[in-house]
C-alpha atoms as a printed R data frame, in Angstrom:
   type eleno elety resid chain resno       x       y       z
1  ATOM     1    CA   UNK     A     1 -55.560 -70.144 -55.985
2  ATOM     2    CA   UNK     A     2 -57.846 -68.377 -53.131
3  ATOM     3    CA   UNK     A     3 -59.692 -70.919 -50.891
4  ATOM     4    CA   UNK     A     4 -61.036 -68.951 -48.814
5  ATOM     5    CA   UNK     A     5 -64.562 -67.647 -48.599
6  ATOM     6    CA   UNK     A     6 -66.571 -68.246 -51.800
7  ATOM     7    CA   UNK     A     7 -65.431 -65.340 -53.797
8  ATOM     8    CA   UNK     A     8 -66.252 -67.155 -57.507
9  ATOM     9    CA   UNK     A     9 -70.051 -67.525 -57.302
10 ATOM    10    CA   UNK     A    10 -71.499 -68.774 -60.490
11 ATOM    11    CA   UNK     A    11 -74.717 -66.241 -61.106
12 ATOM    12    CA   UNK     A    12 -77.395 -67.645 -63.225
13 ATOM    13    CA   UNK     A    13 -80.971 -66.017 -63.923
14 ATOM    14    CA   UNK     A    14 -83.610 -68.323 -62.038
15 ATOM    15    CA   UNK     A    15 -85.196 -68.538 -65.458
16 ATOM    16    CA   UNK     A    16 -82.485 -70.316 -66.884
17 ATOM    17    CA   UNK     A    17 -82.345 -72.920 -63.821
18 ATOM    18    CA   UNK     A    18 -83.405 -76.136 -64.346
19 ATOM    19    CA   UNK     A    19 -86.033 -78.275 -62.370
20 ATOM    20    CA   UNK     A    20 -84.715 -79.743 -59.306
21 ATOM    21    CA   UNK     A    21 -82.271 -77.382 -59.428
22 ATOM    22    CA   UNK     A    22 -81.754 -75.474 -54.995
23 ATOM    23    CA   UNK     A    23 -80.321 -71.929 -55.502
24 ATOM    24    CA   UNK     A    24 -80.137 -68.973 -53.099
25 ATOM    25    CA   UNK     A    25 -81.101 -65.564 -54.039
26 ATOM    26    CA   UNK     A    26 -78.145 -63.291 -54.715
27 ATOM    27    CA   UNK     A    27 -79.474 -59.950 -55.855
28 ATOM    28    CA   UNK     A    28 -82.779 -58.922 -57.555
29 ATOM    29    CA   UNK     A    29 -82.232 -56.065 -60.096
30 ATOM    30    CA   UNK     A    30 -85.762 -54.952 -60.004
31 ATOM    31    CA   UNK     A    31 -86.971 -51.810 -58.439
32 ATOM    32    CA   UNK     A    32 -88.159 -51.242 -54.906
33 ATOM    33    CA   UNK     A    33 -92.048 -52.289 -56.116
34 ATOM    34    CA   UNK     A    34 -90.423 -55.947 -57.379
35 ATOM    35    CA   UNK     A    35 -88.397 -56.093 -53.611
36 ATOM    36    CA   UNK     A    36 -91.439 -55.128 -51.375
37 ATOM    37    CA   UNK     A    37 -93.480 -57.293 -53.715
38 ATOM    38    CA   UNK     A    38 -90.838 -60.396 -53.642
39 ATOM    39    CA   UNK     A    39 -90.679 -59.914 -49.733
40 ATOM    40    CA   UNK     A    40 -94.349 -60.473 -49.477
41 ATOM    41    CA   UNK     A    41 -93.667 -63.468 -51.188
42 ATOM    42    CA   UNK     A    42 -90.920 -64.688 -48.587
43 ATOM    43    CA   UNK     A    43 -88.536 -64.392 -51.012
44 ATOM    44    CA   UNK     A    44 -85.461 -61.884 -50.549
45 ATOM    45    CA   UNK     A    45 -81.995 -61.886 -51.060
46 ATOM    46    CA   UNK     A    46 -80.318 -64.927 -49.701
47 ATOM    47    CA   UNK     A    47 -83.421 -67.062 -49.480
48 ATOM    48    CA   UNK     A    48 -82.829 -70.508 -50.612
49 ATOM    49    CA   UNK     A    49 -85.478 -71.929 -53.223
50 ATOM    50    CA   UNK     A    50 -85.962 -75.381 -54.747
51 ATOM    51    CA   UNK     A    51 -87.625 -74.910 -58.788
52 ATOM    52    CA   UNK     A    52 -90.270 -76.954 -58.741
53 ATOM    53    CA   UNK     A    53 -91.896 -76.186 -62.464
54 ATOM    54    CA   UNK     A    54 -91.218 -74.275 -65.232
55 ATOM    55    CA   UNK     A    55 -94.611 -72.913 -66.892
56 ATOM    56    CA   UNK     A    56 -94.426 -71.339 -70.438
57 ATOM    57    CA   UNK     A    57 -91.480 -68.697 -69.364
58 ATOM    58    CA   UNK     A    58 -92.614 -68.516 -65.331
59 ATOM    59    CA   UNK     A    59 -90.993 -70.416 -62.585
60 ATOM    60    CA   UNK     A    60 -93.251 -72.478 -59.698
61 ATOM    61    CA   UNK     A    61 -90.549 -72.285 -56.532
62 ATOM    62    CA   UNK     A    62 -90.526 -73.397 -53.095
63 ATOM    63    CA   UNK     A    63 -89.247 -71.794 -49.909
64 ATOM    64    CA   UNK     A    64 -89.453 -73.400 -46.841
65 ATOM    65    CA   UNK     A    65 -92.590 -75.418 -47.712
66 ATOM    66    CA   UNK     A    66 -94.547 -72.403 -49.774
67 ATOM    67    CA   UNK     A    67 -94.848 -73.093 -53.363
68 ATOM    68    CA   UNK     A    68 -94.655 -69.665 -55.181
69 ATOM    69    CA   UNK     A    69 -95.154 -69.346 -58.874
70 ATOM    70    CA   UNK     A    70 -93.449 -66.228 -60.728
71 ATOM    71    CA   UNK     A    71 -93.403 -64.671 -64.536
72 ATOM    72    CA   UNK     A    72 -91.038 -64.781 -66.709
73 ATOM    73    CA   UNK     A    73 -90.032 -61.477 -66.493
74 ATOM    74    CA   UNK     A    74 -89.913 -61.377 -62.737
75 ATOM    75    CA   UNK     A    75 -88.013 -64.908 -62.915
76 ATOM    76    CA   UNK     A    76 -85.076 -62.930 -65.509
77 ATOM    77    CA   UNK     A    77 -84.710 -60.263 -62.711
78 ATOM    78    CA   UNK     A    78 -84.078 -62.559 -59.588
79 ATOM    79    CA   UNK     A    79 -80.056 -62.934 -60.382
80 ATOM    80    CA   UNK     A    80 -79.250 -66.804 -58.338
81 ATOM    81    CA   UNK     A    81 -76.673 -68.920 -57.337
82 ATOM    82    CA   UNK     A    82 -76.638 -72.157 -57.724
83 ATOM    83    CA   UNK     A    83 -76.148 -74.513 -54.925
84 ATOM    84    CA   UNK     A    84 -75.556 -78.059 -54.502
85 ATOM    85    CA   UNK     A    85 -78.648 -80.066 -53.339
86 ATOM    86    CA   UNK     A    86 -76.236 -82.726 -51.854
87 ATOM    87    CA   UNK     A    87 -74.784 -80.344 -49.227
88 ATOM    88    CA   UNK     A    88 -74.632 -81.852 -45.583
């Protein structure tokens, strides 16, 4: 039993995430185009992002009040973890 710092993270695609669902960004196994490209976005690794939409297999998310909508194949590559939206 370790309770220390988080070290069992579940990691879910953001794909497979429902709506409503807050996650942070843990890693995104794309290539250096997809990061620069996902940093223009405001999105990187540890960004936290509420899914507001799911559209055919893309993903509508917000990030600190800037509604971005991604593919699906873009959405499979952005590895997340899920977080609970009651946290105070």
């Amino acid at each position: 039993m370790s309770l220390g710092s988080e070290s069992v993270t579940e990691t879910v695609s953001l794909a497979t995430l429902p709506v409503g669902a807050h996650a942070r960004i843990l890693e995104v196994k794309g290539g250096r185009q997809m990061t620069r490209r996902l940093l223009s976005l405001g999105l990187r690794v540890g960004s936290e992002v509420d899914v507001i939409q799911h559209r055919g297999r893309g993903v509508v998310v917000a990030n600190g009040g800037v509604r971005v909508a991604l593919g699906g194949g873009v959405a499979e590559k952005l590895l997340m973890s899920p977080l609970d939206n009651g946290t105070a």
